[in-house]
C-alpha positions as CSV (number, residue, x, y, z in Angstrom):
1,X,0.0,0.0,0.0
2,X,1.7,3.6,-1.1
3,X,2.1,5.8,1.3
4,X,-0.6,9.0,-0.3
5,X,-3.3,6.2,-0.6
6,X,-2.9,4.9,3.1
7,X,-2.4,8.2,4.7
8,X,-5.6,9.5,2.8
9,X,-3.1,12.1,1.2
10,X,-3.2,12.9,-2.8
11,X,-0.8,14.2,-5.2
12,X,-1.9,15.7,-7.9
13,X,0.9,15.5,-10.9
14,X,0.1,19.1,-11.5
15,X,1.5,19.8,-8.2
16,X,5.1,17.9,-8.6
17,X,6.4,21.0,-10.9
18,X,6.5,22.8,-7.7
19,X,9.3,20.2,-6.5
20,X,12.9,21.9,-6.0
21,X,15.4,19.6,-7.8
22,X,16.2,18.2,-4.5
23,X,12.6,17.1,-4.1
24,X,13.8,13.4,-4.2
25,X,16.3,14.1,-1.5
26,X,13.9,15.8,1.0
27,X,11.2,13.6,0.4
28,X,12.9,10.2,0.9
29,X,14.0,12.0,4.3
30,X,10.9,11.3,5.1
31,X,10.6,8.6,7.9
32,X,6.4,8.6,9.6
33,X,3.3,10.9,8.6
34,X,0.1,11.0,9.6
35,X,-2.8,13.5,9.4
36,X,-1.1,15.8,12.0
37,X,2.6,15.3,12.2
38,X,5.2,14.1,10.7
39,X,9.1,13.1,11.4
40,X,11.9,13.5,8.8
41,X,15.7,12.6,9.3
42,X,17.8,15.8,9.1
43,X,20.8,16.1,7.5
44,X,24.4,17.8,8.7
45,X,24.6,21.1,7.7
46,X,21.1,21.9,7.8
47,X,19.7,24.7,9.7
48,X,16.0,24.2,11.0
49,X,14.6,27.6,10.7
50,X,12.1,29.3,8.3
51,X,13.0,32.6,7.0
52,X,9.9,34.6,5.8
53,X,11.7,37.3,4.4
54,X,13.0,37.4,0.5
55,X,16.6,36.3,0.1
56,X,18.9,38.7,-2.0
57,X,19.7,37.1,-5.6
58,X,21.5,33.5,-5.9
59,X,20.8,32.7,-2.0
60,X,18.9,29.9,-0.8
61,X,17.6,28.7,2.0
62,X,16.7,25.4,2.4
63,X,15.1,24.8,4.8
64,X,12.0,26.7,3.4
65,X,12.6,24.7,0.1
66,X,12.6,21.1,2.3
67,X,9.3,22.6,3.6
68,X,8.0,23.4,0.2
69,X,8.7,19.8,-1.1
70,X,7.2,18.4,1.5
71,X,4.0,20.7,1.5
72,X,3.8,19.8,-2.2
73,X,4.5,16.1,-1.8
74,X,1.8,15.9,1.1
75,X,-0.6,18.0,-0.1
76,X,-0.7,20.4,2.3
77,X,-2.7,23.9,2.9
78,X,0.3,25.6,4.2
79,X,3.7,24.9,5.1
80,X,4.6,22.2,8.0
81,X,4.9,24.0,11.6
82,X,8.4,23.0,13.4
83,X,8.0,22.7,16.6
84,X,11.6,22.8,17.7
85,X,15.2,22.8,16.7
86,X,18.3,20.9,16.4
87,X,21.8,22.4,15.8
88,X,23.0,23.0,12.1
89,X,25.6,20.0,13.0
90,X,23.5,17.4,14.3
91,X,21.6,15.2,12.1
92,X,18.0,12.9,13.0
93,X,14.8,12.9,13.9
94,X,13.1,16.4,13.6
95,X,9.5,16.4,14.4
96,X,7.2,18.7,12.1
97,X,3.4,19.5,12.7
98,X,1.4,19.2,9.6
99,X,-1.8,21.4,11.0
100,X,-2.2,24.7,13.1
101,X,-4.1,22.7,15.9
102,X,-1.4,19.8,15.7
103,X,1.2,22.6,16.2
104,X,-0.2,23.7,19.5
105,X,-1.0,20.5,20.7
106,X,2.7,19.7,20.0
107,X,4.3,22.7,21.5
108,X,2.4,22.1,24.8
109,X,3.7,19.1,24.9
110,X,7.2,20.4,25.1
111,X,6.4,22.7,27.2
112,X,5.4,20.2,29.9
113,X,8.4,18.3,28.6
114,X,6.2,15.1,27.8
115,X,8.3,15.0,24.3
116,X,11.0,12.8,24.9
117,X,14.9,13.1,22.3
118,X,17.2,10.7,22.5
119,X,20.9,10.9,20.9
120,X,23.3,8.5,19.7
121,X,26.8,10.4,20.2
122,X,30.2,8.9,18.6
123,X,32.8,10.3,22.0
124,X,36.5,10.6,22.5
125,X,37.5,8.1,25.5
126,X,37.6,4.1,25.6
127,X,35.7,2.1,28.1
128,X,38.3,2.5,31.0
129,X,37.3,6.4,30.7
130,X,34.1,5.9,31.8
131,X,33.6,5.2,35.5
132,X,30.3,3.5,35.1
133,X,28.4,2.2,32.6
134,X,25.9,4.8,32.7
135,X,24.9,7.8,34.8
136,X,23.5,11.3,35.6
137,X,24.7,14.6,34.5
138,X,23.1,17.8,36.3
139,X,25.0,20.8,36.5
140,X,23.7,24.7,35.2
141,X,24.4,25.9,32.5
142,X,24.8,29.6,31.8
143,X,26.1,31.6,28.3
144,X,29.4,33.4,28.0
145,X,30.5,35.1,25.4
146,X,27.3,34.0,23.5
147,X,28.3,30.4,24.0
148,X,27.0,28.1,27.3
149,X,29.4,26.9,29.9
150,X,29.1,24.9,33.3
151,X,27.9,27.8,35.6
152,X,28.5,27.1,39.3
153,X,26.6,29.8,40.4
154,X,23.1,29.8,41.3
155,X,22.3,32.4,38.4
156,X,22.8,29.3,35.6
157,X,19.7,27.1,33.8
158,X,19.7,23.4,35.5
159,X,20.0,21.2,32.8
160,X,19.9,17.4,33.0
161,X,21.3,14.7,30.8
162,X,21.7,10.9,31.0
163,X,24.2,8.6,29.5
164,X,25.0,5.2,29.1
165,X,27.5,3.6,27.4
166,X,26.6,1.3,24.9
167,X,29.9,-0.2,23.2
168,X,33.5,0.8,22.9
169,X,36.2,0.3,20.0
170,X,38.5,-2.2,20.5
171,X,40.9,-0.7,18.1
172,X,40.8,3.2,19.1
173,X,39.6,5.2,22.2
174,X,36.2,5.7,21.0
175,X,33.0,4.6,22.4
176,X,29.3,5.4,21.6
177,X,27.4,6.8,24.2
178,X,23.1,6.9,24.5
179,X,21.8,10.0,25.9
180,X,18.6,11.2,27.2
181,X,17.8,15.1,26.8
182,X,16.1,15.8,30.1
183,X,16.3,19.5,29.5
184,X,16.7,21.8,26.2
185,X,19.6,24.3,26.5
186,X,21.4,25.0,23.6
187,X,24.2,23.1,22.8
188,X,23.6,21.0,26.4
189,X,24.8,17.7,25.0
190,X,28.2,18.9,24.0
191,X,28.7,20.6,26.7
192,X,27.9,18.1,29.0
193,X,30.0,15.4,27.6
194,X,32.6,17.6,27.0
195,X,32.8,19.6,30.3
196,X,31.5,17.2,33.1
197,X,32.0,13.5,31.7
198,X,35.4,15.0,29.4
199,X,34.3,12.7,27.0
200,X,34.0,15.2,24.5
201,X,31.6,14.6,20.9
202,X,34.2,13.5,18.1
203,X,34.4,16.1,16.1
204,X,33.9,19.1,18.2
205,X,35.8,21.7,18.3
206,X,33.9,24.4,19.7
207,X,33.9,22.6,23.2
208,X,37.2,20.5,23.0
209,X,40.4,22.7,21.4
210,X,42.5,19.2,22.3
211,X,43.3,17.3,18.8
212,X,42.8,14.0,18.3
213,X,45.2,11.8,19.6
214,X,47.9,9.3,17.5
215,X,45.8,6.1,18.9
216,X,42.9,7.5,17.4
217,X,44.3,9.4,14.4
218,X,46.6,6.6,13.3
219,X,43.7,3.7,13.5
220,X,41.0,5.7,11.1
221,X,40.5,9.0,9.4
222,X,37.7,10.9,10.9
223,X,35.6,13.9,8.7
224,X,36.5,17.0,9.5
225,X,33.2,18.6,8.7
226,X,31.5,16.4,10.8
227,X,30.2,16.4,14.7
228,X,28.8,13.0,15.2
229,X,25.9,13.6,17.6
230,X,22.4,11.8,16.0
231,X,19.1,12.5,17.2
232,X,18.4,8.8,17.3
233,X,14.5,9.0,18.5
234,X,11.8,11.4,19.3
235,X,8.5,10.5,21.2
236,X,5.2,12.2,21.8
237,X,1.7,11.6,22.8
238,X,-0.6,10.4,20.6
239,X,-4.7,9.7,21.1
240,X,-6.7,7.4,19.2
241,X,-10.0,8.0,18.1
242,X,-11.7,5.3,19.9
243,X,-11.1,2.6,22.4
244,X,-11.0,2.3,26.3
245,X,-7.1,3.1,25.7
246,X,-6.9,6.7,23.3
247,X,-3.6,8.2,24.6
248,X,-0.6,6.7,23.8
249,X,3.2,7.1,23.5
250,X,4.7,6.9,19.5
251,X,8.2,7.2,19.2
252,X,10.2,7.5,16.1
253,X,13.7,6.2,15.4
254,X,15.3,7.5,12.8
255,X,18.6,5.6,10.8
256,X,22.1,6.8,11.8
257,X,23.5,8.7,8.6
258,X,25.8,7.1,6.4
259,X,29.0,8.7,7.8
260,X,28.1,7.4,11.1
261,X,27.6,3.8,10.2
262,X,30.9,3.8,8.6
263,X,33.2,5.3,10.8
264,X,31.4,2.6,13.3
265,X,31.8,0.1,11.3
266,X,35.8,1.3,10.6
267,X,36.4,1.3,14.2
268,X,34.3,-2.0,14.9
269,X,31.9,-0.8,17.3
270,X,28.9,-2.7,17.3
271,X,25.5,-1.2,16.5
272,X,21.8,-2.0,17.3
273,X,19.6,-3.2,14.3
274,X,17.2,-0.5,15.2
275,X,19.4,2.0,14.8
276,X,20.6,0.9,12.0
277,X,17.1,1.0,10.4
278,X,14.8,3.2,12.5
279,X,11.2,2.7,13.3
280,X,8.2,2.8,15.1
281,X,7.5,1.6,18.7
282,X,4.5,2.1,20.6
283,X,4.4,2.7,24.6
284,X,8.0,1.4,24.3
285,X,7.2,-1.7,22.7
286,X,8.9,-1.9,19.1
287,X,6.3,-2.3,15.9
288,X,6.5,-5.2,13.4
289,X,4.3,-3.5,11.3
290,X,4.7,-0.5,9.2
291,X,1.5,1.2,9.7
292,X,-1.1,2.5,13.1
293,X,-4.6,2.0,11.4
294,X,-5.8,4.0,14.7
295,X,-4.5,7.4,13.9
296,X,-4.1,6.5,10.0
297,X,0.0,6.4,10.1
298,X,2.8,4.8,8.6
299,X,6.6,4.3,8.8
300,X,7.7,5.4,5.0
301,X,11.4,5.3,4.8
302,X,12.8,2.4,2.7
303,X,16.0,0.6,3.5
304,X,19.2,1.9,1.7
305,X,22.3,0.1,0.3
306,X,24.2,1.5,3.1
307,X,21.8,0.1,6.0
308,X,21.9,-3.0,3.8
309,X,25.7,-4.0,4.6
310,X,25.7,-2.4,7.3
311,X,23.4,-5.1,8.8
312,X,25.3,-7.7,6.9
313,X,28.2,-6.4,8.7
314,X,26.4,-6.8,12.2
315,X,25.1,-10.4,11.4
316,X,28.7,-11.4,10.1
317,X,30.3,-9.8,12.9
318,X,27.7,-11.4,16.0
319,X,28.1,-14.8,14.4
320,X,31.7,-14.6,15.1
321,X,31.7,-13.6,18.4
């Protein structure tokens, strides 16, 4: 079953010579829709903010033309509503409401911090650099010089994070960390890791000036352009029409990028199939099924060539072990 026809959504061809030329690209990004919301995967270098002012000659912005595709491909009224943010260098699931009423109902919900973000992060520091295998960040967190740092004070926002570490490489002192976003300052994560576990995000300058070192730089070549924080899963509240049950919890995983899976893979750190792939769990439970006949949703993103071996990889690699 196609995606318009089970989401009740139609596409007029007349419609698809609105597409930018990139309109494959932002619609494959493309990972759950329903009648009110949908969640795309961001990609790195992407800044989530509309700009409703005209752009001087030969500049672009595009976001607005990701917002444009999409409004075209889904048939839209108007232009989905984001409903928050993630930094220009982190990549994942960004949650967009696709009506007015959605977009309220949606912003509440972060306000009251019922919206739950989870992160996969790529750090610097092996196993022995971590004195537990999971724990509790809370410190404040106040800006300086326009940037945030650890504030001791009693003047700094309280933000909250917690970590666990989920596998280290055996070949380089890097390990992958889980983290849950308690609290939304800006740039919380990598400060965080950085600042109180010193287990800073590779590839992050702004909050570690150290380089890399020789047992890291001499065992793989890391991106320069790239920090390697994902936005692994976003969940929210969701009510079905009928039932003695209506409100439950949906939560969206979205696939580690491509750079990610192979700089995993390079340093032989195991990943999770699910994060591999993405998809849909309900009230925690993972779906086996693509679609939520009770609020007319479906999980839409296909599986790529990359996902492909990188699962080989995973099934070659466990069968070893």
């Amino acid at each position: 079953m196609s995606l318009l026809r089970s989401t009740g959504v139609r596409n007029p061809p007349s419609r698809r010579v609105l597409f930018s030329r990139n309109a494959a690209r932002w619609v494959k990004s493309l990972l759950y829709v329903d009648p009110a919301v949908a969640v795309v995967t961001k990609p790195h270098g992407l800044v989530c903010q509309l700009i409703h002012r005209q752009l001087p000659a030969g500049r672009v912005n595009h976001f607005n033309v990701m917002m444009q595709d999409l409004k075209a491909h889904l048939s839209l009224e108007t232009f989905p509503y984001p409903v928050h943010r993630l930094d220009k260098s982190t990549t994942g699931a960004f949650l967009l409401a696709l009506t007015e009423s959605s977009a309220r109902q949606l912003s509440q919900q972060f306000q009251k911090r019922t919206v739950q973000k989870t992160y996969l992060a790529l750090v610097r520091g092996g196993e022995k650099s971590f004195p537990e295998k999971f724990g509790e960040i809370r410190t404040t967190l106040n800006k300086v010089d326009g940037y945030p740092e650890v504030d001791l004070s009693s003047q700094g926002q309280p933000c909250a994070t917690d970590w666990k570490l989920l596998a280290s490489s055996p070949i380089a002192p890097i390990s992958l960390l889980e983290l849950n976003l308690l609290t939304g300052y800006k740039h919380q994560l990598r400060v965080h890791l950085a600042k109180c576990l010193h287990a800073p995000i590779l590839g992050d300058a702004q909050y570690s000036k150290k380089p890399l070192s020789s047992a890291i730089t001499d065992v793989v070549k890391i991106p320069e352009d790239r920090i390697f924080l994902h936005a692994s899963e976003i969940s929210f509240l969701k009510y079905k029409s009928s039932g003695p049950h209506k409100q439950f919890r949906l939560a969206v995983r979205a696939p580690l990028p491509r750079e990610f899976l192979k700089l995993c893979k390079d340093l032989k750190i195991p990943l999770r199939t699910a994060d591999i792939l993405g998809g849909l769990a309900i009230d925690g439970e993972p779906m086996k099924e693509d679609a939520i006949d009770e609020v007319n949703g479906r999980w839409v993103h296909g599986i790529t060539p990359t996902q492909k071996k990188a699962i080989s990889y995973l099934e070659n690699h466990t069968s070893q072990t």
